[in-house]
C-alpha positions in Angstrom: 0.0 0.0 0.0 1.3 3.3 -0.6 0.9 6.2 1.4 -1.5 9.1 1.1 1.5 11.6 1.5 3.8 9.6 -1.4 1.0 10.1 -3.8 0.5 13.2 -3.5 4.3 14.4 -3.7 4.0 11.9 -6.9 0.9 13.3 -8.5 2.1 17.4 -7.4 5.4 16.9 -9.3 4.4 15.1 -12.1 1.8 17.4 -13.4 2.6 20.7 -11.4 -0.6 21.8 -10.1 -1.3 24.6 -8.9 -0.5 25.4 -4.8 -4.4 25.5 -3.9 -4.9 22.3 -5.8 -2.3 20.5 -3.9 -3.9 22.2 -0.1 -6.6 21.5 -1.1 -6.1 17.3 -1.8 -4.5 17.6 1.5 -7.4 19.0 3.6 -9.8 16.8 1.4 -7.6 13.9 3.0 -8.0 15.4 6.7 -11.3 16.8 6.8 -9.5 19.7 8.9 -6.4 20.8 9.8 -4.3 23.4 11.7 -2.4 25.7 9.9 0.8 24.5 11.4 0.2 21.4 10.5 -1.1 22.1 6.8 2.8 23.4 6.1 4.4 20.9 7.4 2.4 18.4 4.7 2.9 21.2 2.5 6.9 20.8 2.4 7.1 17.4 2.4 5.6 17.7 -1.1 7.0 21.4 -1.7 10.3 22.3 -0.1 10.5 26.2 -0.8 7.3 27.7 -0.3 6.5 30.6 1.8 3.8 30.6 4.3 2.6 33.8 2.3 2.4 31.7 -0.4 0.0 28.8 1.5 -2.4 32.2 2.8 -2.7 33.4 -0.5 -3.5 29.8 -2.0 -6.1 29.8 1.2 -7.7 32.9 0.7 -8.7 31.7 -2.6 -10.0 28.2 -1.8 -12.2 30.2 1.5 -13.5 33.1 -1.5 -14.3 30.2 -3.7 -16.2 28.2 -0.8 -14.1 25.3 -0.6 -12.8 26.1 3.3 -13.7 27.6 5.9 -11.0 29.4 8.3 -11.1 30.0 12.1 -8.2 31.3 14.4 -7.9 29.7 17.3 -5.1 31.6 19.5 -1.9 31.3 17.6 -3.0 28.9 15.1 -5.7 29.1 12.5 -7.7 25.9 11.7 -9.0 25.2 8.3 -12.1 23.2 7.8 -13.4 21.2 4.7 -17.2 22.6 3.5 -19.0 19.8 2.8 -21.6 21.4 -0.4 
């Protein structure tokens, strides 16, 4: 069995998606996630991207009605919207 994580290191280098397609396959995977958390899947995929980067990708998947975002202290948490 492969791992979740392999596959989608595999499937983001192979056909360069876009950052937001690759957060989003990863909080499809978890349901929801702390932002913490969500970069450190984020680099094992994508070494060099900035956290600015991740927010910007985020910001667009919330506008677009994909996520949901809540802070939570120092940490935000992002949640899946089930349609």
């Amino acid at each position: 069995m492969v791992r979740k994580d392999r596959d989608l290191h595999h499937n983001y280098n192979y056909f360069k998606k876009p950052l937001h397609t690759l957060i989003y396959s990863i909080i499809k995977n978890k349901g929801n996630i702390l932002f913490s958390e969500l970069m450190r899947s984020i680099r094992e995929v994508v070494e060099d991207v900035s956290e600015s980067e991740v927010r910007k990708a985020l910001l667009k998947l919330e506008i677009w009605g994909f996520i949901s975002v809540e802070t939570e202290g120092d940490d935000s948490r992002i949640i899946l919207r089930r349609g």
